[in-house]
N, C-alpha and C positions, 0 to 999 in steps of 0.2 A: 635679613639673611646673615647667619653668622662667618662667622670663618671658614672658609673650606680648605682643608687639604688634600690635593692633588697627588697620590703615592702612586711610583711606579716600580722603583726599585726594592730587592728582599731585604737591603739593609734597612730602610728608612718603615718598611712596613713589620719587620721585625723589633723597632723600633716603639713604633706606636702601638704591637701590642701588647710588647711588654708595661706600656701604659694604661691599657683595658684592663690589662689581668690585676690592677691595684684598685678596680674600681667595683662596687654592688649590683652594676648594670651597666649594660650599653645597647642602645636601641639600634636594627641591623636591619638589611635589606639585601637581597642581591638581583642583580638583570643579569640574563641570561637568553640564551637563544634557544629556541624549541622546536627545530624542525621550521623556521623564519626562513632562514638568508641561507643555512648550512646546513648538511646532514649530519644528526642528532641534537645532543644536548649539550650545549656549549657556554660557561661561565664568562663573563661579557664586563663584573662591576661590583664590586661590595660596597654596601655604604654601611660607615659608624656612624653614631651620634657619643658623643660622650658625656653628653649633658650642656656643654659651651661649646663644641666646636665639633665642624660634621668632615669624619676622612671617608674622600672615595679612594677606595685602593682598587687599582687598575692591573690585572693578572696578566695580560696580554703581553707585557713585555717580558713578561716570565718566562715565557714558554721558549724551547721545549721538558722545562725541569719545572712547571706550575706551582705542582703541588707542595715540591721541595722550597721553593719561596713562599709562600702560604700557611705553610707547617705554622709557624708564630701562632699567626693567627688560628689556627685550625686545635691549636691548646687551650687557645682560651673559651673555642666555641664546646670544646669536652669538658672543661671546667665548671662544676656543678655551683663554685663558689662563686659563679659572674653569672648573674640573670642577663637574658639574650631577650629583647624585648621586639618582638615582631610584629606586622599586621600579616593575619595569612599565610603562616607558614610553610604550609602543607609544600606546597612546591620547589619552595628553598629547601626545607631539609631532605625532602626526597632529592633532587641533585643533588647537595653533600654528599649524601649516603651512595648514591647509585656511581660519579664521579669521581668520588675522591675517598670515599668508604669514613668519611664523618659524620662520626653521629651527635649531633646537639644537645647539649645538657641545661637544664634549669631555663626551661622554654615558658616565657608568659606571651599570648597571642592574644591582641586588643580584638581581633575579629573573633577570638573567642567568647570572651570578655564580652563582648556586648552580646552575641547571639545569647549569653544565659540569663541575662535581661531580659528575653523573650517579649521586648515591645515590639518586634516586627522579626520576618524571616531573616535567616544569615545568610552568610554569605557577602555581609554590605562591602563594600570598595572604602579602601582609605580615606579617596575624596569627600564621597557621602559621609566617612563618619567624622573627616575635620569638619565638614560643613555644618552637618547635625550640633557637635558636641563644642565646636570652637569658634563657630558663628561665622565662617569668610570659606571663601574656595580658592582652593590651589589648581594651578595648571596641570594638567594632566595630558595635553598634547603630545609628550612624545611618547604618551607609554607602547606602541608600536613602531618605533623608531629602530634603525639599525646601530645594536648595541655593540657590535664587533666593528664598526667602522669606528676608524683614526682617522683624524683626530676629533674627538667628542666636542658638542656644538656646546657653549653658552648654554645657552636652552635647556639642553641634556645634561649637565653636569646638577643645574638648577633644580631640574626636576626629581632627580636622582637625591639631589640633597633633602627635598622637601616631603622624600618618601622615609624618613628618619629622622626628621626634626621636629614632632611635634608627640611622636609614639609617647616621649614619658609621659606628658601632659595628660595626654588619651589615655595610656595603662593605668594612671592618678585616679584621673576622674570615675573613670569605668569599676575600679576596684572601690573606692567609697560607696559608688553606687551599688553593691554589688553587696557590699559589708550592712548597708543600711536594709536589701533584703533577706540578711540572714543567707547569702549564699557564695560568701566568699570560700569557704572550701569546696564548693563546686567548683569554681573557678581552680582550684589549686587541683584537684583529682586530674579535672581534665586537660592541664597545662600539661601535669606529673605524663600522663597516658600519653600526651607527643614524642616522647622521649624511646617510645618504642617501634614508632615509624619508622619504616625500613620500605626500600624500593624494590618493587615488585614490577613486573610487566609478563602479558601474556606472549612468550617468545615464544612458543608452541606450535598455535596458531594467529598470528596478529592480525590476517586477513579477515577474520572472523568477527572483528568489531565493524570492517570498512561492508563486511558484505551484508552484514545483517540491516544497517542504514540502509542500503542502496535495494533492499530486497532483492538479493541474489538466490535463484531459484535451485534446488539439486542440481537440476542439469548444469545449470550454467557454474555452479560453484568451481568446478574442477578449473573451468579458463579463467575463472575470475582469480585463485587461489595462484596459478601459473604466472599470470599477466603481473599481480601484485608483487610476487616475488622476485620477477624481472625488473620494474619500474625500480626494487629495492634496491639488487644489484648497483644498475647504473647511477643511479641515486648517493650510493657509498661512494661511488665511482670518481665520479662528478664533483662529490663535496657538494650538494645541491641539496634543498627539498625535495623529498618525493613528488609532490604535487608541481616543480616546476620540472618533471620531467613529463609526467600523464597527469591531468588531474584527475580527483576522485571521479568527477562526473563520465569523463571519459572512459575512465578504466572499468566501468560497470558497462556503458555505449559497445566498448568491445569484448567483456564476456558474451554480451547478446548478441552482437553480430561482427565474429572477429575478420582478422582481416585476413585471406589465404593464396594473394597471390602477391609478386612483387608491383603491378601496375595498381592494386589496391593500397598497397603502402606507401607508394611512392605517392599518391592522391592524398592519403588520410592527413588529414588533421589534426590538431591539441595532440602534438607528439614531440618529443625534444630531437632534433636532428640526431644526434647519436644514436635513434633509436631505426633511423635509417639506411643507419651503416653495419658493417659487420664489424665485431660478431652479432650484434645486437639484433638486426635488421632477421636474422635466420632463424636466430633464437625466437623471433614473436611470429614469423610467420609458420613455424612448427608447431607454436602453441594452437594457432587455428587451424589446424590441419593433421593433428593426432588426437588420435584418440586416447582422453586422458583418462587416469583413475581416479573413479570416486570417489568423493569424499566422505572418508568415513567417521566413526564416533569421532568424538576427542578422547585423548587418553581418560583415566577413569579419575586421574587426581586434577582434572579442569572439569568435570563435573560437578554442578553444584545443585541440586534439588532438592524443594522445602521438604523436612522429613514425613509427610505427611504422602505425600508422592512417594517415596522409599520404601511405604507400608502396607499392608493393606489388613484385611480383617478389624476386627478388635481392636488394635493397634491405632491404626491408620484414626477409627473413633475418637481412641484418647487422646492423640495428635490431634486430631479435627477440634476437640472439647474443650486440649488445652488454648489455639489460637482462640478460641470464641470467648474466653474468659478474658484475654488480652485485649481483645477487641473492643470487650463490654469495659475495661479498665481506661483504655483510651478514651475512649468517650465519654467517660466521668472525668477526667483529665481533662479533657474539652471544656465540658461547662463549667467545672472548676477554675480552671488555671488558663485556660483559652488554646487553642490551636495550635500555636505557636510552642507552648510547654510540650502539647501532649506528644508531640511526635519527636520533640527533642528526648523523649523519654521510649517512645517507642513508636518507632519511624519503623516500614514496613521489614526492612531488614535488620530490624531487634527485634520485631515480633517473630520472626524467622528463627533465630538465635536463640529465643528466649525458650521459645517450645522448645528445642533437641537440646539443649546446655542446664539452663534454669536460668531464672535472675539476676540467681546470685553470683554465679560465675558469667553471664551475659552483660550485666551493667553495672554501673559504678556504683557507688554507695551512696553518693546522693541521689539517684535513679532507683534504686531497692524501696531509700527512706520513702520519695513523692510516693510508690505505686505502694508501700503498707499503708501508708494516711488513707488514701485513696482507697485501697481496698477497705480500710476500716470504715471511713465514714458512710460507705455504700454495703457493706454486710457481703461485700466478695471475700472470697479466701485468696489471700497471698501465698500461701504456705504452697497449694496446688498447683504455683508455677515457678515455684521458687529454687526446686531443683531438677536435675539432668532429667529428662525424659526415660525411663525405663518399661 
């Protein structure tokens, strides 16, 4: 293990990044809380690597001015001329952007990196790809740990360090290998494409992902959509999970059979005592007990349906004609290039894309090149999917 530094203060971490910002890379990580221990989305840990020595800088004593300690570093992550070397990023930069409105420049992702290798599905975990590529395992014990609790364990500072000490090694190896298939501008297209990630959530309707799991039926949606947005209130309330006020399981238990009188509440079960009290307590038992309104469309810009369903007649044909060309592309992709290519090329929702956009505005360029080889060597026309649907 090398050196580790421990930063708490804005000096000392203003400090060290005006040391990053003198260097061609530094491998990064951050923990964070996710709807865990607290309600919402809370920054818990950054880890550097700088090539010799790994800094956790600790934001916690920042607060309540975070971001205004952080800003240093928060330069260096927009600075296009310091590669930011990640496993996985999707989630760390989505908190940046949605938290602190930073957006990350000159992103190389080892979990990208290897999914274009296409020896097995993506997605892999850090662990699995030091074990794969660097032949030993690292502990992984506290990746469910409470990352807002003071003072952080031995353990957790270790583990935290070991999630950024080995990324060059990995981005090294992964990008030779990558150079040796002729597909290191893959790699670089699709690093380049991270940089436009931006945090998005359906704040709309959010109940609409918990009720479709739980198969919440018309009727019951209204109580269900009620109930959720209660649980959410005292949830902010609280500074708590959602889940450790109602959990999911429960909160579908009383769309179907809610509670409506006070001797039923005061019985029921899997409910956070606040929810027993007022105002809280009046609030849920109104919910079982009015007649609520149903739930109607979603607005027309959370609609999303394949353009083939959009169509009909004629239309609807040459949409139906063009996914079946895609489909027949795929599957020469399969035999080709195995499974694993094919859908990284066109995965059900790029075939989606592909029909109402084309190709060429739908995928990348190394995604255009596989699917012309491909159409060529199988006597398909590329050209016919190549642009917007008209």
């Amino acid at each position: 293990m090398p050196t580790i530094h421990y930063l708490t203060a804005a000096d000392a971490i203003a400090t060290a990044a005006a040391h990053f910002a003198t260097l061609p890379r530094i491998g990064i990580d951050l923990e964070f809380d996710d709807m865990r221990y607290r309600y919402g989305r809370h920054l818990a840990l950054i880890q550097v690597f700088d090539g010799h020595a790994v800094y956790l800088i600790d934001p916690l004593p920042l607060e309540p001015d975070m971001a205004a300690g952080l800003e240093p570093l928060f330069g260096v992550l927009r600075d296009p001329a310091v590669a930011k070397v990640f496993h996985s990023c999707k989630s760390d930069i989505l908190l940046l952007d949605e938290v602190f409105g930073v957006h990350c420049r000159n992103i190389v992702d080892t979990s990208l990196q290897f999914s274009l290798l296409a020896a097995e599905d993506n997605n892999i975990s850090l662990g699995r790809l030091i074990q794969a590529e660097l032949g030993f395992e690292v502990d992984k014990g506290e990746q469910k740990s409470n990352w807002l609790k003071r003072p952080l364990t031995d353990a957790q500072k270790e583990y935290a360090a070991n999630d950024v000490l080995y990324l060059f090694e990995l981005t090294d190896r992964l990008a030779a290998r990558l150079a040796e298939l002729g597909r290191a501008q893959w790699a670089a297209e699709e690093n380049a494409a991270l940089e436009a990630v931006r945090y998005g959530r359906d704040d709309v309707r959010p109940w609409a992902r918990n009720a479709t799991k739980y198969k919440i039926s018309p009727q019951e949606m209204p109580l269900f959509r009620e109930l959720y947005k209660l649980r959410d209130t005292v949830a902010r309330q609280l500074d708590r999970p959602p889940y450790h006020v109602v959990s999911n399981d429960r909160l579908a238990e009383l769309a179907r059979q809610p509670l409506e009188t006070a001797n039923q509440l005061r019985a029921a079960s899997g409910l956070h005592p606040d929810l027993k009290r007022a105002p809280y307590a009046e609030q849920l038992l109104a919910i079982g007990t009015t007649d609520l309104a149903p739930e109607g469309p979603p607005p027309s810009d959370q609609r999303r349906f394949p353009l083939r369903r959009r169509l009909g007649g004629t239309a609807a044909a040459r949409a139906e004609a063009r996914e079946a060309l895609l489909l027949a592309l795929k599957a020469h992709l399969a035999a080709d290039q195995g499974p694993v290519m094919a859908n990284m090329v066109l995965s059900n929702r790029l075939i989606a894309d592909v029909v109402e956009q084309g190709a060429d505005v739908a995928l990348r360029p190394w995604q255009q090149q596989l699917l012309r080889e491909v159409a060529t060597q199988h006597g398909l026309a590329y050209d016919e999917v190549a642009t917007p649907f008209a």
